[in-house]
Every structure is written in C-alpha cells, then in structure tokens.
ZAROLUM-573276 format. One record per residue (C-alpha): x, y, z; residue number from 0. Coordinates in Angstrom, 3 decimals. Layout:
BEGIN
c1_c2_c3_n
X_Y_Z_NUM $
...
//
This chain:
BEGIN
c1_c2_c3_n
0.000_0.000_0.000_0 $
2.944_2.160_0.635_1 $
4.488_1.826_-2.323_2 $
1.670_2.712_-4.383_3 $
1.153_5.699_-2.511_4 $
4.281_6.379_-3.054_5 $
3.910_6.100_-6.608_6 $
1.307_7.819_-7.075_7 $
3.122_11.103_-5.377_8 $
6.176_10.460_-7.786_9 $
3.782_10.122_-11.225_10 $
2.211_13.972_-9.703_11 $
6.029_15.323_-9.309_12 $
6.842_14.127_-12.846_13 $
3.392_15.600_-13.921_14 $
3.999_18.874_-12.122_15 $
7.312_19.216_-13.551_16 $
6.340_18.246_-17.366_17 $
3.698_20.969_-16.779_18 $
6.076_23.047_-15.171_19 $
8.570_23.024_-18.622_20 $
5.964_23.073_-20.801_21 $
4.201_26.565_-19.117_22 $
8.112_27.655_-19.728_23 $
8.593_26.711_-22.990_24 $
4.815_28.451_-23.599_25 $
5.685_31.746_-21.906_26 $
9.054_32.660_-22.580_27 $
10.555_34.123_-25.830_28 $
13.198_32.484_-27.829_29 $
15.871_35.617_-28.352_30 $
15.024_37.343_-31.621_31 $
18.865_37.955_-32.939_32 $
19.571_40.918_-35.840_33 $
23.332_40.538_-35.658_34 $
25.164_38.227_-36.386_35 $
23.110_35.482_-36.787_36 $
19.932_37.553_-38.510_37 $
16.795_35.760_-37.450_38 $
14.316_39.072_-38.937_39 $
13.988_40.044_-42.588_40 $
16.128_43.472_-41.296_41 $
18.978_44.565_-43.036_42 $
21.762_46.947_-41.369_43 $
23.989_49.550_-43.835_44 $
25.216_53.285_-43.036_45 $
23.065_56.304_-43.587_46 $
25.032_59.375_-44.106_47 $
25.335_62.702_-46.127_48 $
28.957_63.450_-45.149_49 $
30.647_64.963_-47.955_50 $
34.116_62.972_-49.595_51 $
36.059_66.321_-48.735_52 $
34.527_66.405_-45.342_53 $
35.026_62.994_-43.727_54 $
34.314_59.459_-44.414_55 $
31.583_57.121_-42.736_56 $
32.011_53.330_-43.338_57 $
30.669_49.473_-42.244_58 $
32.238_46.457_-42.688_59 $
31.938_42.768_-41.530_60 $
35.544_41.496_-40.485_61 $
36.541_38.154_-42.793_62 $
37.796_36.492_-39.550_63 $
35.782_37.437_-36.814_64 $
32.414_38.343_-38.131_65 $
32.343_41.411_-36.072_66 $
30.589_44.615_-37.476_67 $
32.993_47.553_-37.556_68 $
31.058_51.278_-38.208_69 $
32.855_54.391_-37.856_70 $
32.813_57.872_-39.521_71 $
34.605_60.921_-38.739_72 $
33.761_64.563_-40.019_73 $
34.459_68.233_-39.818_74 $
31.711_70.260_-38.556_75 $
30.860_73.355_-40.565_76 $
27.480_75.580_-41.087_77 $
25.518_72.346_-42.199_78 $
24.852_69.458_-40.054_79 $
26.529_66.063_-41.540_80 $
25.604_62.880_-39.626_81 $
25.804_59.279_-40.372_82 $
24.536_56.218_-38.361_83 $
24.401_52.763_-38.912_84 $
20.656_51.486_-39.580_85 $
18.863_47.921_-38.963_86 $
15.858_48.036_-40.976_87 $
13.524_46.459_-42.963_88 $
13.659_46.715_-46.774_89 $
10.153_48.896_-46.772_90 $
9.325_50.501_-43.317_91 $
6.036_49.417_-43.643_92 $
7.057_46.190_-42.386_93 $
6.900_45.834_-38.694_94 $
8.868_43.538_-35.595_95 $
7.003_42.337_-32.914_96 $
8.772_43.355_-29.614_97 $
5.994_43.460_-27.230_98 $
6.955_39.882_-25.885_99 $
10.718_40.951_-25.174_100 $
11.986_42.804_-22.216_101 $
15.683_43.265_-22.921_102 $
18.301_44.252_-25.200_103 $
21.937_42.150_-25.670_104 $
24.592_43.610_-27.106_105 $
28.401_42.695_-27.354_106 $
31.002_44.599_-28.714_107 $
34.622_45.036_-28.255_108 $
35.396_47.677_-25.839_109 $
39.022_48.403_-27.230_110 $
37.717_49.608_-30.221_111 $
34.562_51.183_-29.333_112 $
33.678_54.332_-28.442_113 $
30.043_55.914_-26.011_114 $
27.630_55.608_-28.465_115 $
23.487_55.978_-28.568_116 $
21.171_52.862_-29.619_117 $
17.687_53.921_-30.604_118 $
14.643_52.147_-31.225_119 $
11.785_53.239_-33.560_120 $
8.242_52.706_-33.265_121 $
5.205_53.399_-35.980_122 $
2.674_55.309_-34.316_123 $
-0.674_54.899_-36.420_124 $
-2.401_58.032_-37.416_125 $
0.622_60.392_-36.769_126 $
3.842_58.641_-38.297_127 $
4.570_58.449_-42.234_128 $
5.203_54.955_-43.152_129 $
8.315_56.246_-45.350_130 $
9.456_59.039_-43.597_131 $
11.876_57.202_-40.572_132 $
12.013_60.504_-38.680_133 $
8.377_60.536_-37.924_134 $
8.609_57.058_-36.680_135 $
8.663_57.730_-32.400_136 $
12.142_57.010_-31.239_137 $
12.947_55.320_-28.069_138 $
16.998_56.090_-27.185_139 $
19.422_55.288_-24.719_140 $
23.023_56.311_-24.244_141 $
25.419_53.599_-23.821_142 $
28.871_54.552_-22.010_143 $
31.568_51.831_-23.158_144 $
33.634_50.562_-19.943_145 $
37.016_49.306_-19.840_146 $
37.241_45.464_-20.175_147 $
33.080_45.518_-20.550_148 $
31.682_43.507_-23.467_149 $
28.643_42.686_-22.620_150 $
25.594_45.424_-22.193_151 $
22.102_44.229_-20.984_152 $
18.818_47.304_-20.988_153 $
15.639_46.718_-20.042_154 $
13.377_48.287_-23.035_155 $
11.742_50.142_-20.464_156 $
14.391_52.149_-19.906_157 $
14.456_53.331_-23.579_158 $
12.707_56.929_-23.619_159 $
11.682_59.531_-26.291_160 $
14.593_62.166_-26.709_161 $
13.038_65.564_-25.904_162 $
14.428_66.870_-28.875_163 $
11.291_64.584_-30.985_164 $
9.011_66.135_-29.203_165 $
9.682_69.868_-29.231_166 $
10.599_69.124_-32.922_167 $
7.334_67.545_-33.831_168 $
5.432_69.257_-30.823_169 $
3.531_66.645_-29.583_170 $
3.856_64.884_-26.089_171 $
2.942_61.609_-24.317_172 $
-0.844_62.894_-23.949_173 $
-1.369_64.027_-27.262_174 $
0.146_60.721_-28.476_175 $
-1.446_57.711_-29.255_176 $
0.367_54.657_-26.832_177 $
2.828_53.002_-28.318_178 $
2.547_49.641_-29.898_179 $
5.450_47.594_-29.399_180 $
4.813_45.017_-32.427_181 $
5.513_48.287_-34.444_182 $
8.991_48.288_-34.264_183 $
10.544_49.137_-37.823_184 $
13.952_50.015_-37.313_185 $
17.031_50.250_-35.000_186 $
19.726_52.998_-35.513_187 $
23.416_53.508_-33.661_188 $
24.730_56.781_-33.768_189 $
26.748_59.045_-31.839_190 $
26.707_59.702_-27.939_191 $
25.739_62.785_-27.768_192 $
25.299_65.952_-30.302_193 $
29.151_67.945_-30.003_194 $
29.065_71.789_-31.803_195 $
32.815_70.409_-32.739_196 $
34.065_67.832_-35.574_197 $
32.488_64.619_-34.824_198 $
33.626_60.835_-35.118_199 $
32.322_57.271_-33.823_200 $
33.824_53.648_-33.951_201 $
32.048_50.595_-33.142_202 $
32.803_47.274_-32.876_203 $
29.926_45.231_-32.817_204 $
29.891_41.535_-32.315_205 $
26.175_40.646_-31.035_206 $
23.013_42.195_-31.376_207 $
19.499_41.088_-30.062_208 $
16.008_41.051_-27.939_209 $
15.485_38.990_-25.134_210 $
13.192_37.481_-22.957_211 $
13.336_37.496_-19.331_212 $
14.451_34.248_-18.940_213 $
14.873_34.130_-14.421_214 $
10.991_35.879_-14.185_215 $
9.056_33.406_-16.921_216 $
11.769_30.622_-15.222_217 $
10.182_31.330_-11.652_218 $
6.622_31.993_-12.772_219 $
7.077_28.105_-14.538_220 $
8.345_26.673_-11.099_221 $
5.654_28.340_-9.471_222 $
3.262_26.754_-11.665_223 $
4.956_23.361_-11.538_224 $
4.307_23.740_-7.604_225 $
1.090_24.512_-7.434_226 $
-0.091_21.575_-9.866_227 $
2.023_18.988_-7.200_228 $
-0.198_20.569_-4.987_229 $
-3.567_20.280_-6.871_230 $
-2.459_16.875_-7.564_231 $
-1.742_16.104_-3.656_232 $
-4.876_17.276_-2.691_233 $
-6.540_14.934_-4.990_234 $
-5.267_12.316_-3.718_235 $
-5.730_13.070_-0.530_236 $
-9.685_13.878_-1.277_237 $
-9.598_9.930_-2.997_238 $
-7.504_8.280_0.075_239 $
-9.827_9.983_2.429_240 $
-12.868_8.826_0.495_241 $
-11.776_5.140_-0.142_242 $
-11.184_5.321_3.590_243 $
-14.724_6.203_4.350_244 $
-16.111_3.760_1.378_245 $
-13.982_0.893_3.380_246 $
-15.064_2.148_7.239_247 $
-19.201_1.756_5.647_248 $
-18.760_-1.205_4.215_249 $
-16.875_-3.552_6.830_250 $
-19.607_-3.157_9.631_251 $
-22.024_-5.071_7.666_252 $
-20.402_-8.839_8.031_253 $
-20.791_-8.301_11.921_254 $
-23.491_-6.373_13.008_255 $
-25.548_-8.643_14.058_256 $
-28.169_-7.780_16.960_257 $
-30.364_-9.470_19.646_258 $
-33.412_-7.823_20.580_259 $
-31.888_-7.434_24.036_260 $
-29.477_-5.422_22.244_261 $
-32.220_-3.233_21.297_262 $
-34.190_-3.024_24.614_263 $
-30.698_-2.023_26.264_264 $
-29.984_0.780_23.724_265 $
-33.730_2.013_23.908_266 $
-33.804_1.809_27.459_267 $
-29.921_3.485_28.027_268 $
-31.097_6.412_25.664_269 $
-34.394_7.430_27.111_270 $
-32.985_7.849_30.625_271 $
-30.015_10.046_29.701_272 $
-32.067_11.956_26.871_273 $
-31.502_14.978_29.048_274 $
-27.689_14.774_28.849_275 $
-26.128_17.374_26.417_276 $
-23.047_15.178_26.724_277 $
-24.888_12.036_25.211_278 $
-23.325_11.159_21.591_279 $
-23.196_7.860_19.448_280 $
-19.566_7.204_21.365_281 $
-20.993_7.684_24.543_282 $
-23.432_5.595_24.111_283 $
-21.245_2.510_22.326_284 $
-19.497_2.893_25.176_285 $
-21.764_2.189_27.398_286 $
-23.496_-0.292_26.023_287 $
-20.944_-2.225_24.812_288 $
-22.831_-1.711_21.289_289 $
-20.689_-0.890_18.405_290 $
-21.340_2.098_16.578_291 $
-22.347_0.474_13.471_292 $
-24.525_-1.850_15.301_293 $
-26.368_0.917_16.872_294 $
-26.829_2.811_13.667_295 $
-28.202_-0.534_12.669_296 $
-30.538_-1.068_15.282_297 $
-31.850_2.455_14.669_298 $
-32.226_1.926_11.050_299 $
-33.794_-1.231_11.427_300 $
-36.286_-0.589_14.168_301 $
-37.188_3.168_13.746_302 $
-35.759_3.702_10.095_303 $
-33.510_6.439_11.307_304 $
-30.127_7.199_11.887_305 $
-28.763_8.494_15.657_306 $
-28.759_12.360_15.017_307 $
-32.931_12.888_14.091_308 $
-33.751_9.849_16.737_309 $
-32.271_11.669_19.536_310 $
-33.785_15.580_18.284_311 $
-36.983_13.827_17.606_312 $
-37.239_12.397_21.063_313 $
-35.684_15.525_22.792_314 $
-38.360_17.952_20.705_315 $
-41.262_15.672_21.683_316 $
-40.269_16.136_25.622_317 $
-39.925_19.562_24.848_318 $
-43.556_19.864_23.249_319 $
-44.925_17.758_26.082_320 $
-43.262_20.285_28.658_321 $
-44.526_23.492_27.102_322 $
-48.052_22.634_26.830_323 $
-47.949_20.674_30.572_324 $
-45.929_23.040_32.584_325 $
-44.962_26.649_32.848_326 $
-41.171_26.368_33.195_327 $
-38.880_28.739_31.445_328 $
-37.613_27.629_27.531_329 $
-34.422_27.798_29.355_330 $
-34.450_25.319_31.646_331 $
-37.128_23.000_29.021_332 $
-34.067_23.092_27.387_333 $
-31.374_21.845_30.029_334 $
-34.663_18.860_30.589_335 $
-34.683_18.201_27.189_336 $
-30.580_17.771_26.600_337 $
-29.512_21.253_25.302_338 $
-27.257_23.497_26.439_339 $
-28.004_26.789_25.475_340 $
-31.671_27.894_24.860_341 $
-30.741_29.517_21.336_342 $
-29.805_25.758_20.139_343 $
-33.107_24.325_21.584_344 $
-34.993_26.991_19.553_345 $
-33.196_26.404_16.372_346 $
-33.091_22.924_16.692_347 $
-37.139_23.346_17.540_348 $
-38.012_25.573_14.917_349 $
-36.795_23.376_12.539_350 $
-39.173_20.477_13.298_351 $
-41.854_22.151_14.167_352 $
-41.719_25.382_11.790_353 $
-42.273_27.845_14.965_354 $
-40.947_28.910_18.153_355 $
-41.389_27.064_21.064_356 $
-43.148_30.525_22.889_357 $
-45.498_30.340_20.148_358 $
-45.582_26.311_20.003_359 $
-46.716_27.057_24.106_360 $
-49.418_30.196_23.255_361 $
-51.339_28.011_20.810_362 $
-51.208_24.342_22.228_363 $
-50.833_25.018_25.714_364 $
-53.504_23.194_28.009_365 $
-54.583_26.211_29.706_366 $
-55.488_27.886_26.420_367 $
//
C-alpha cells in the first residue's frame, strides 16, 4: 500500500514538472537575434550625407571574426553632416514584434569602441509616415563603453523619447497615441551625444538582439509546476480519504448482528439520559458495549432512522410535552430536554416544528 502511494506522489512530481517546462517553454521568448546570426527580414547599412572632402563614414563585416565595424569621422561646418548605422527592414512598412521581449543584448569590443546611442523606432498609427523614418517615435538610450566591458544588458523600459522629438514635432505623451510595441521598424546607432565640434564614432559590434526574461518566466514556470504537485496532492488526498470512508461503511455489515436485548438495552440506556447534552453515538457505544455500526443498525432497522434525528426527535417531543404541561422557562425546558443553550433548543425546535417554542406554548398550551 505504501508503495503505491508512493507512486502515485512520484507520477504527480513528474506531472507537475512536465507541466512546469511546458508553461516555460509556452511563456518565454526564444531571443530574436539581428546581428550576427539575422533571425528578422532586417537589413543593417550606413546612412550618411557626409561629404568625400569632409570625412568618411564606413561598415564592414571582419573576414575572420564576423564582427561589425562602423565608424565615420567629419568636420563640422554651417551644415549638419551625420551618419549612423541602420537595422531596418527593406520597406518601413514592415513591422517587428517586440511586445513579448523585455531586454536588449549587445556585445562589442570595448578596445575599439567608443560611447555611443542605440535607438529604437516605433510606428505610431495616425501620426507617423510609413516612409518618412524621422516621424517614426524614437525610443533612445546612451550607452557609455567601460574598460574590459563587453557585454551590455537594458531593459526596453528604460528606452525613452529624446526631448528633442518632441519639441521638434510638438507633440507629447498625452497628445500621443500609446505606443505599440509590435511596431517596431527600425534600429539605428549613432553618436553619444550631439558635439558643436568635428564629430567621429567607432564601433565594434559583435552581437546584437532582444530577449526574454528568462529568471521571471523561469520562476513563474516553477511556481506553476508547484502549485499543480499541490492540486495533484490534494486529490489524492480527497480519494484516500474517500476510499477510507467507502472501506469504514462497508466492513460493519459482516458483523453487526443484533439481539433484541441489544435493542431493549440501547432504547432503554437512551431514554434515561435523553436529558444529557453530553450524550453522543460514542458515549453511548461505550456504554453499552454496542458498536457504533450496530447501533446505527438497530436504529435503522427498528425506527428507520439514523442516531442524530432519533435523539432531536425524542428531545423535541419532551420539549412539546413540557410546554403545553408546565410553565417552566424555555431555558431550563431546554437543560430537561438535553440542550445546552436555549438559542440551540430553539433552532433545533423551529426546525421540526416550523415555529418557536413561545409560540408552540401560546397556541397548544392546556390552559389555552
């Protein structure tokens, strides 16, 4: 019997934890990777308008190491040259789907890399131009490279909307529609920050993508491995318990066999201590020397009953028979009759009678 209980509780771990994986591999995000490995239909190249005699802005993927190197350098003047280096789509009508990712992953090589700011764009329906980028709502944050520090983790969240879009375009967060996060059309690196002086930017970068979180969607799956154990547990608790009780009912009935002096003694034992509020089907198998079951027998036999409504039944009859013969208090007709507190006797009275016992008294009392 142990052993399959104890089977059972090892086929509900290996049920929890199968449900447990699969709620993971439901909920969490595979990483969606634009660099190297390109898992989007984006494509990445340099936008610039930096005149030859001004400065240079290039991009090229090194032969050995696959790493993306993108740098430009320029001489600042009365026009405004810039150059970045774009991830896009081929139209920017076409959209990415970012609203199940909470992180960006990048990797680059420190040595050769300089601060630099990452910015993520975002069509907003009814206000952005599907062709025009700049009307796309950017989402930017400024990335300070650290010594011997390859590896650079953001929460998207932390992205925000340079102030310079807004007083530009004049809109703010009220007066915009909220942003959609499947929207996502493009991805831009430029410089740190804006510098009234000449101007130039290397990267080296060896990894770019969106991630899941992987510890939160790792504990929300162990969570829900746990609580399906538990579900399980209690299921089989709820069975033992009932085959328990299926096995207690059915054993009595090979040896419950009865004499009618059997009878006369529990008849007898139970109408002179009715007026106990101690008296209960273990009291009285006790002393007897009736079984339980054989007493629940006996009453189901003789008065086609079970204990509980035998003993109210009698107890409301001697109640009846006291309020119509004498005047005591429903208090202490109540301490005659077995119960404890008067509120219980009226309950219990109401019940089988469908009234009060003060108004059981008024209109079959044998005065009135």
């Amino acid at each position: 019997m142990r052993n399959v209980k104890l089977k059972k509780i090892l086929l509900g771990f290996l049920i929890s934890v199968i449900s447990g994986i699969i709620f993971f591999t439901i909920t969490y995000k595979k990483p969606l990777e634009l660099y190297p490995e390109n898992q989007t239909f984006f494509e990445f190249d340099v936008v610039s308008n930096i005149a030859k005699d001004r400065g240079f802005s290039e991009m090229k993927v090194d032969a050995n190491s696959g790493h993306l190197h993108f740098r430009y350098n320029y001489e600042k003047d009365s026009d405004d040259p810039f150059a970045i280096l774009m991830f896009h789509a081929h139209e920017l009508a076409r959209h990415l789907n970012l609203a199940d990712y909470r992180y960006i992953d990048m990797d680059i090589d420190p040595e050769k890399s300089q601060d630099f700011t990452i910015s993520m764009y975002m069509y907003i329906p009814g206000f952005s131009d599907p062709v025009a980028a700049e009307t796309h709502r950017p989402y930017s944050i400024k990335v300070r490279v650290k010594e011997n520090q390859p590896h650079y983790h953001y929460k998207l969240q932390d992205f925000a909307t340079p102030a310079w879009w807004f007083s530009h375009y004049k809109v703010d967060d009220f007066t915009l529609p909220k942003t959609d996060w499947s929207q996502f059309t493009h991805l831009t690196i430029s410089n740190f920050e804006d510098l009234p002086t000449d101007t130039k930017l290397q990267i080296v970068l060896k990894r770019l993508r969106f991630t899941d979180d992987f510890g939160s969607k790792l504990k929300n799956a162990v969570i829900f491995g746990i609580f399906v154990f538990a579900v399980i547990l209690i299921i089989l608790l709820f069975l033992n318990k009932r085959k328990i009780a299926d096995t207690a009912r059915r054993v009595p009935t090979a040896n419950t066999k009865y004499s009618e002096e059997d009878a006369e003694k529990l008849f007898d034992y139970i109408e002179k201590n009715l007026s106990n509020p101690l008296l209960s089907l273990d009291l009285i198998a006790k002393e007897t020397g009736l079984n339980k079951f054989v007493v629940n027998e006996i009453l189901k036999d003789k008065k086609d009953t079970q204990y509980k409504n035998y003993i109210d039944n009698l107890r409301i009859d001697e109640a009846k028979r006291l309020l119509t013969e004498t005047e005591h208090q429903i208090s202490v007709i109540a301490e005659q009759c077995g119960y404890c507190y008067s509120n219980s006797f009226s309950r219990i009275f109401g019940k089988y009678c469908g009234m009060t016992p003060n108004e059981y008294r008024k209109k079959f009392s044998v005065k009135s």
